[in-house]
C-alpha atoms as an extended CHARMM CRD file, in Angstrom:
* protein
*
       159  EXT
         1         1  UNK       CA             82.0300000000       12.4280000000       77.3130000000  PROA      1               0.0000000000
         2         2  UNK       CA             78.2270000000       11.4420000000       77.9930000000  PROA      2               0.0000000000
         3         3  UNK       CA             75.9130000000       13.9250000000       79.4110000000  PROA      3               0.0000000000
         4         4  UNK       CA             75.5580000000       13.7840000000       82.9840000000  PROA      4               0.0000000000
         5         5  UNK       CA             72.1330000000       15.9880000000       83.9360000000  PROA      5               0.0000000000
         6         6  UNK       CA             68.4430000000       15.2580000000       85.2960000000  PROA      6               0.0000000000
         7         7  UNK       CA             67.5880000000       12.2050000000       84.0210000000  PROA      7               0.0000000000
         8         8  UNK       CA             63.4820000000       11.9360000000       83.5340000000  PROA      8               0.0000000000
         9         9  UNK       CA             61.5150000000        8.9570000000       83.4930000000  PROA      9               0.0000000000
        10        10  UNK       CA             60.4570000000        9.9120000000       79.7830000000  PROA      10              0.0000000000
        11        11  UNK       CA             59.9420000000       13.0730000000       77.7790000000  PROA      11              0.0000000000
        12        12  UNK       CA             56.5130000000       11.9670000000       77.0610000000  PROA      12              0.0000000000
        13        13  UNK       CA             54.9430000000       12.1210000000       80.7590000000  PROA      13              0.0000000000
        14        14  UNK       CA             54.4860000000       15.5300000000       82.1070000000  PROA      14              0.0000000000
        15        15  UNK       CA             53.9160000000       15.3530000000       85.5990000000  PROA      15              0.0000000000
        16        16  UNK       CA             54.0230000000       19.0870000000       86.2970000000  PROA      16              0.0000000000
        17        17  UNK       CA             51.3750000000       19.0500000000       84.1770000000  PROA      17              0.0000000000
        18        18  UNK       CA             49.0020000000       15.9940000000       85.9220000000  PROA      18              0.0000000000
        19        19  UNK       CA             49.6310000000       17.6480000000       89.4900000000  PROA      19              0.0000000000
        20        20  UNK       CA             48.1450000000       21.5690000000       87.4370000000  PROA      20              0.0000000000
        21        21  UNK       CA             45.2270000000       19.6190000000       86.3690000000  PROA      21              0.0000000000
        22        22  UNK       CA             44.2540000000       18.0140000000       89.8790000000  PROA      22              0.0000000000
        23        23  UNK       CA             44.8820000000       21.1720000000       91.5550000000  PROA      23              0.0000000000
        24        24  UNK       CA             42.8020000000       23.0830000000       89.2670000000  PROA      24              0.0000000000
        25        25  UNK       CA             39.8810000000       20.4500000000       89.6140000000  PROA      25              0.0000000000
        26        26  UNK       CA             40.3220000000       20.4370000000       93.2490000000  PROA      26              0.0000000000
        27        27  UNK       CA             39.4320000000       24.4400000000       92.9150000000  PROA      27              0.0000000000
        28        28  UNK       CA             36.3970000000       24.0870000000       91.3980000000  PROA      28              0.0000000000
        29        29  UNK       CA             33.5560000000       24.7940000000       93.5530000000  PROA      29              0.0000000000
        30        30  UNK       CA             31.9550000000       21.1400000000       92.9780000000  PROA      30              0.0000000000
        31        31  UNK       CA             29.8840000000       18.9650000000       95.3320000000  PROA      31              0.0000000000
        32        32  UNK       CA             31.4240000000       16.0460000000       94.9320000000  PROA      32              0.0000000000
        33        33  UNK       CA             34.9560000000       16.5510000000       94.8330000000  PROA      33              0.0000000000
        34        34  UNK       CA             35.8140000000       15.5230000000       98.3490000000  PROA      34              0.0000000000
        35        35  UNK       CA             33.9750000000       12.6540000000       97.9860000000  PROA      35              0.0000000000
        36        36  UNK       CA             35.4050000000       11.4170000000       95.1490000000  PROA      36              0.0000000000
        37        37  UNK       CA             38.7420000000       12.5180000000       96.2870000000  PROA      37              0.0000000000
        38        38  UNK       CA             38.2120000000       10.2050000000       99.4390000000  PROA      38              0.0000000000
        39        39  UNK       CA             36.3570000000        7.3630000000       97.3750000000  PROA      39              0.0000000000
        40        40  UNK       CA             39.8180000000        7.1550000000       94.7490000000  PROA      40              0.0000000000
        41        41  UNK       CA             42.2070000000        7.5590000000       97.5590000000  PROA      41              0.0000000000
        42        42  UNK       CA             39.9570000000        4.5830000000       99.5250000000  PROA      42              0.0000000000
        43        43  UNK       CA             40.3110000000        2.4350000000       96.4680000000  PROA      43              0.0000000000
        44        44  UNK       CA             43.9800000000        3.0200000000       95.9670000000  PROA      44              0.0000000000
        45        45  UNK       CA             44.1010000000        2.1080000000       99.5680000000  PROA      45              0.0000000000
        46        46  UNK       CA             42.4760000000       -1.0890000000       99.0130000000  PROA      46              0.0000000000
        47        47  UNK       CA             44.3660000000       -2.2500000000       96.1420000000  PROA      47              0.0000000000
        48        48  UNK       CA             47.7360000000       -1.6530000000       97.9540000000  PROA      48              0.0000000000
        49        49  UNK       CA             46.3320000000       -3.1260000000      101.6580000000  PROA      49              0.0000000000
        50        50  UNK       CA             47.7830000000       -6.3780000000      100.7220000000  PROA      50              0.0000000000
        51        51  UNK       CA             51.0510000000       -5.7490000000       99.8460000000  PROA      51              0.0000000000
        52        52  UNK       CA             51.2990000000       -3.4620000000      102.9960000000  PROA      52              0.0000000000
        53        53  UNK       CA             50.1930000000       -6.2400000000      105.0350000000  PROA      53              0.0000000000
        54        54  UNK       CA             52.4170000000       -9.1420000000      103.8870000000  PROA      54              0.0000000000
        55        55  UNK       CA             55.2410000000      -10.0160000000      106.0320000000  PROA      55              0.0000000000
        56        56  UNK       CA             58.4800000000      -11.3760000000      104.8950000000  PROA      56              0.0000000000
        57        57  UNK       CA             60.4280000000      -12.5610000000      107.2570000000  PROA      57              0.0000000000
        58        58  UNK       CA             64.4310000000      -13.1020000000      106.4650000000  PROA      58              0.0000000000
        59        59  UNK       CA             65.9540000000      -16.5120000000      106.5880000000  PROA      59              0.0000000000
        60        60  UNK       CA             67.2220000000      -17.5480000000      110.3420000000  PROA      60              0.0000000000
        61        61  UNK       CA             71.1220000000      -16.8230000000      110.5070000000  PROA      61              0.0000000000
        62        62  UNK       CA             73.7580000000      -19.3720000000      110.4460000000  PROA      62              0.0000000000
        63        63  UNK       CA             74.1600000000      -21.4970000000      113.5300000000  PROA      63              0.0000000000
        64        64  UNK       CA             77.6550000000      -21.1870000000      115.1900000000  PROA      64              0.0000000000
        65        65  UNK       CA             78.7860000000      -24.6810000000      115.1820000000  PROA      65              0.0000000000
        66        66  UNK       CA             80.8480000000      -25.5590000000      118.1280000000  PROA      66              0.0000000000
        67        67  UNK       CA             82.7790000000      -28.9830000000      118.0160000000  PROA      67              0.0000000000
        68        68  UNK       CA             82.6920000000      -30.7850000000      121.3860000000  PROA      68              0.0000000000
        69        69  UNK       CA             85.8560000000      -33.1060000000      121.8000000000  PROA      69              0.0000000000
        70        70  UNK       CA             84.5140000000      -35.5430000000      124.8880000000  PROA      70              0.0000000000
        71        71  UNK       CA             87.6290000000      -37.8910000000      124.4480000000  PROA      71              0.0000000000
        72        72  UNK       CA             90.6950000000      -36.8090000000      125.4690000000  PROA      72              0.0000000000
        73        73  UNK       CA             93.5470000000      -36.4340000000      122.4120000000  PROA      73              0.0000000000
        74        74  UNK       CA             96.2610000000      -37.9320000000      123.9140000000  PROA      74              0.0000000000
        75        75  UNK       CA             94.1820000000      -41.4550000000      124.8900000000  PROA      75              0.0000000000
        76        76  UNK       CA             96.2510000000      -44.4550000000      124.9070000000  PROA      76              0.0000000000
        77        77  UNK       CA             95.6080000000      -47.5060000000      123.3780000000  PROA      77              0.0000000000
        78        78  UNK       CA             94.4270000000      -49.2840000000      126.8350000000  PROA      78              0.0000000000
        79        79  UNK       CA             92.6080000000      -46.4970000000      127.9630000000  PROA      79              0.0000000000
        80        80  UNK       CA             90.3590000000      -46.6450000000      124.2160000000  PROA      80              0.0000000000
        81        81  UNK       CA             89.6270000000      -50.2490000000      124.7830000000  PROA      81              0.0000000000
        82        82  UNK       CA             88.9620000000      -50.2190000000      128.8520000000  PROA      82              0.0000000000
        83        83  UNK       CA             86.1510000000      -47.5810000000      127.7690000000  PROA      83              0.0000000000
        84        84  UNK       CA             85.2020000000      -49.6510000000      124.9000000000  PROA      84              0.0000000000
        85        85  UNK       CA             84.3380000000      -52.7720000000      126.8140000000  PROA      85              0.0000000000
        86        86  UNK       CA             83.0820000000      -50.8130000000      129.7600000000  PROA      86              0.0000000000
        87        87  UNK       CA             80.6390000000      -48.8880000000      126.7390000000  PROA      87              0.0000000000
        88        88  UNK       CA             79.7080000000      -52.9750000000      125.5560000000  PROA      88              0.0000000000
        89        89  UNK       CA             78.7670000000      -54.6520000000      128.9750000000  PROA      89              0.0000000000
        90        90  UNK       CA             76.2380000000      -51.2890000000      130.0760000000  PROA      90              0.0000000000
        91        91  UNK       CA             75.0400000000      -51.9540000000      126.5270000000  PROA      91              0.0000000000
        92        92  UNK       CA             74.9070000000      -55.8580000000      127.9460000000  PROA      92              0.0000000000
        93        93  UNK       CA             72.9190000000      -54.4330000000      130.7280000000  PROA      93              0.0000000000
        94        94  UNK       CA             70.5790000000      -52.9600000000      129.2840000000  PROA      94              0.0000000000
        95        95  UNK       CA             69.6730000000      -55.4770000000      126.5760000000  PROA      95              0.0000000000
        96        96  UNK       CA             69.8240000000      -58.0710000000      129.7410000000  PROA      96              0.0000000000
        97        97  UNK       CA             66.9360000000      -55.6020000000      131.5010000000  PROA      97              0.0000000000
        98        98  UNK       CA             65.1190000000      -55.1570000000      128.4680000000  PROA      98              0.0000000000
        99        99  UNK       CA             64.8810000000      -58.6190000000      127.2970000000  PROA      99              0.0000000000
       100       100  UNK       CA             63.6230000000      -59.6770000000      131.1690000000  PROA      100             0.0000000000
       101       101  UNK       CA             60.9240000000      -56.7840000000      130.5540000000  PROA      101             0.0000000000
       102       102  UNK       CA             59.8110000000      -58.6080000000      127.5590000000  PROA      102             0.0000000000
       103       103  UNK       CA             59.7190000000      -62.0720000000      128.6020000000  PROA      103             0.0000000000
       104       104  UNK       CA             57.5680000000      -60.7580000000      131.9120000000  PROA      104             0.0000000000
       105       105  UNK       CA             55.7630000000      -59.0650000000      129.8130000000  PROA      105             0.0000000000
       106       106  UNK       CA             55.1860000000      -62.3120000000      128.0380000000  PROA      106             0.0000000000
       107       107  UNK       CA             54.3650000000      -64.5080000000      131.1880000000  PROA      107             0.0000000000
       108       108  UNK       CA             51.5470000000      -61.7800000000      131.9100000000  PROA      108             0.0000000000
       109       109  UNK       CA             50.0290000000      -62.0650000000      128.5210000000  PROA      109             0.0000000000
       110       110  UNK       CA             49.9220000000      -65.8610000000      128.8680000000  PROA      110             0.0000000000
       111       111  UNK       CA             48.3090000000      -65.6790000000      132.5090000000  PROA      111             0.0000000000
       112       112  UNK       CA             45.9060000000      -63.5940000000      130.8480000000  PROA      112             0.0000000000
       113       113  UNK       CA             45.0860000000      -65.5220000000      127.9160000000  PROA      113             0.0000000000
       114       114  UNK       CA             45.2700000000      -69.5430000000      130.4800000000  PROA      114             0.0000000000
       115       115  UNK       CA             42.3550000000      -67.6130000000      132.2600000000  PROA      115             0.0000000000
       116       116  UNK       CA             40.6310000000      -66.3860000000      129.4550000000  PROA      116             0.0000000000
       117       117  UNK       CA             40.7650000000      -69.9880000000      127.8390000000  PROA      117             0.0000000000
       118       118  UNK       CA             43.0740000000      -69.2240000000      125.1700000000  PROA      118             0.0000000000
       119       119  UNK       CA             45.9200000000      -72.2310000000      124.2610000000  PROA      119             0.0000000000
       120       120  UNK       CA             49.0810000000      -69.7780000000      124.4750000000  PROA      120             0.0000000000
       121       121  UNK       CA             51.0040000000      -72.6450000000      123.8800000000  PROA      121             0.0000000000
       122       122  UNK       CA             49.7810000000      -73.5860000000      120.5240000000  PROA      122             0.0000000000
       123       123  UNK       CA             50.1080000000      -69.2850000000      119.5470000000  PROA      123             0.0000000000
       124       124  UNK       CA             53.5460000000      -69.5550000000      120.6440000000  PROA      124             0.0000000000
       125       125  UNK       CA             54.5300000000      -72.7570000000      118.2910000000  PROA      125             0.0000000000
       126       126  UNK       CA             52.4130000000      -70.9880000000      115.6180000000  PROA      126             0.0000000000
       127       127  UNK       CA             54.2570000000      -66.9390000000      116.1220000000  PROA      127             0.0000000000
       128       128  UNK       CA             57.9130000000      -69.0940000000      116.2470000000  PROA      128             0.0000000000
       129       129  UNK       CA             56.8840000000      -71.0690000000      113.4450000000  PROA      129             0.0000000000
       130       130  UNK       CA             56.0340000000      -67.9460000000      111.6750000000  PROA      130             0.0000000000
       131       131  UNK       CA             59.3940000000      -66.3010000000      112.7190000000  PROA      131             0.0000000000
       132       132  UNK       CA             61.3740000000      -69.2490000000      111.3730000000  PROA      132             0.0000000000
       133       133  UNK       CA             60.2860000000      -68.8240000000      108.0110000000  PROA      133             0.0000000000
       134       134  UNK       CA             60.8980000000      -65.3200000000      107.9680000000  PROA      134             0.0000000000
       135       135  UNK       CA             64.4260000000      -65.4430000000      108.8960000000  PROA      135             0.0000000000
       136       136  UNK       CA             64.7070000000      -68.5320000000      106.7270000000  PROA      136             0.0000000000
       137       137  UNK       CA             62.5890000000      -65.8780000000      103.5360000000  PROA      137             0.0000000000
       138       138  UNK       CA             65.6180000000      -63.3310000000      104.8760000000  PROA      138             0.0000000000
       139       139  UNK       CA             68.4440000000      -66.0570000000      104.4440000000  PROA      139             0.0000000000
       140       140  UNK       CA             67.6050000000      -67.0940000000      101.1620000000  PROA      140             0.0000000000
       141       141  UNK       CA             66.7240000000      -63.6370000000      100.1320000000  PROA      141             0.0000000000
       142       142  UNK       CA             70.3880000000      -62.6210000000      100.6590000000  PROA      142             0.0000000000
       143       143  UNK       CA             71.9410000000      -65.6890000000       99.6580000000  PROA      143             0.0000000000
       144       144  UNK       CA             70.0950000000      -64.7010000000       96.1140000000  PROA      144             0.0000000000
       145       145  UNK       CA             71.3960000000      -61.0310000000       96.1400000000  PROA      145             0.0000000000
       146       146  UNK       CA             75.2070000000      -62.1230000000       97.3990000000  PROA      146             0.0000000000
       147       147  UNK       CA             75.4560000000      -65.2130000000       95.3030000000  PROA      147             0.0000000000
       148       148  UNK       CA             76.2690000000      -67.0800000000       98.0310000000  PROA      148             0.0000000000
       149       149  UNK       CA             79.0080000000      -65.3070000000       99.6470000000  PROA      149             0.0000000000
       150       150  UNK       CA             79.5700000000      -64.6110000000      103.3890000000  PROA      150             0.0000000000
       151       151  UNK       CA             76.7860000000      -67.2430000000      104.3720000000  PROA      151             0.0000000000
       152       152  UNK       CA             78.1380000000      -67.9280000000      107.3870000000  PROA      152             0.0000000000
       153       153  UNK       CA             79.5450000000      -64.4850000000      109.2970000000  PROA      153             0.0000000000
       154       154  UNK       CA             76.0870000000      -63.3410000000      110.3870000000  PROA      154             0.0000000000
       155       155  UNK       CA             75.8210000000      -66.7650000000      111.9690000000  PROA      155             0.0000000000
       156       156  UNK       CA             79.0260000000      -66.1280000000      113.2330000000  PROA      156             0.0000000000
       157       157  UNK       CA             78.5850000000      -62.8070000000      115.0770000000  PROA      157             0.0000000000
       158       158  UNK       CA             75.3560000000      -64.1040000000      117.2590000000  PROA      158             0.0000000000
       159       159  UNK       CA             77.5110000000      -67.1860000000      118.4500000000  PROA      159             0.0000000000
């Protein structure tokens, strides 16, 4: 059975012995003791002001997750495609609006540019011109990557 007693740190440190000897130089009649007393304990001080000072902070707990359901369960099959094509034409809508915000938009910019001098029409050719070749760049690009395949559903899709 091991020995179960006072454990010590280690038999070769004495501390009884390092608190006598500060007690018995505190005694002596010295005029610098308090000073130097306050000047060690200000540099202790010092060296452990950082470590007193830092802050650690613990990680922010787990969110509770909460799972909102905004469809009803038991939809039918009608109900799931009335909302679906209601969900498409305000989608409609809005590209409608935002396209007629762009294209007035447009008509200011070539008011502005007729009065300033500028031949919008000839930018316009050039910026479609520009856009063709992109899109044709884009075409070929994919045709490359696909080998060919499935040319013809993106055209598809806009029509």
């Amino acid at each position: 059975m091991p020995y179960v007693g006072r454990m010590r740190i280690s038999p070769k440190y004495d501390v009884a012995g390092g608190v006598g000897d500060l007690w018995t130089e505190l005694k002596r009649p010295q005029p610098y003791r308090w000073p130097i007393l306050f000047a060690s304990c200000a540099l202790t001080g010092l060296g452990l002001y950082p470590f007193i000072k830092e802050r650690v902070y613990p990680p922010p707990p787990k969110p509770d997750i909460v799972y909102l359901t905004s469809f009803a369960p038991d939809r039918t099959d009608a109900e799931i495609i009335a909302s679906n094509v209601e969900n498409q034409e305000r989608k409609e809508a809005r590209q409608r609006l935002l396209d007629a915000q762009i294209e007035k938009r447009r008509e200011m910019y070539r008011a502005l540019g007729q009065a300033t001098g500028i031949d919008t029409d000839k930018m316009e050719a050039e910026i479609a011109a520009e856009k063709a070749r992109e899109e044709a760049a884009e075409k070929a690009r994919l045709e490359q990557a696909t080998g060919g395949a499935g040319n013809d559903s993106a055209d598809d899709r806009s029509e």
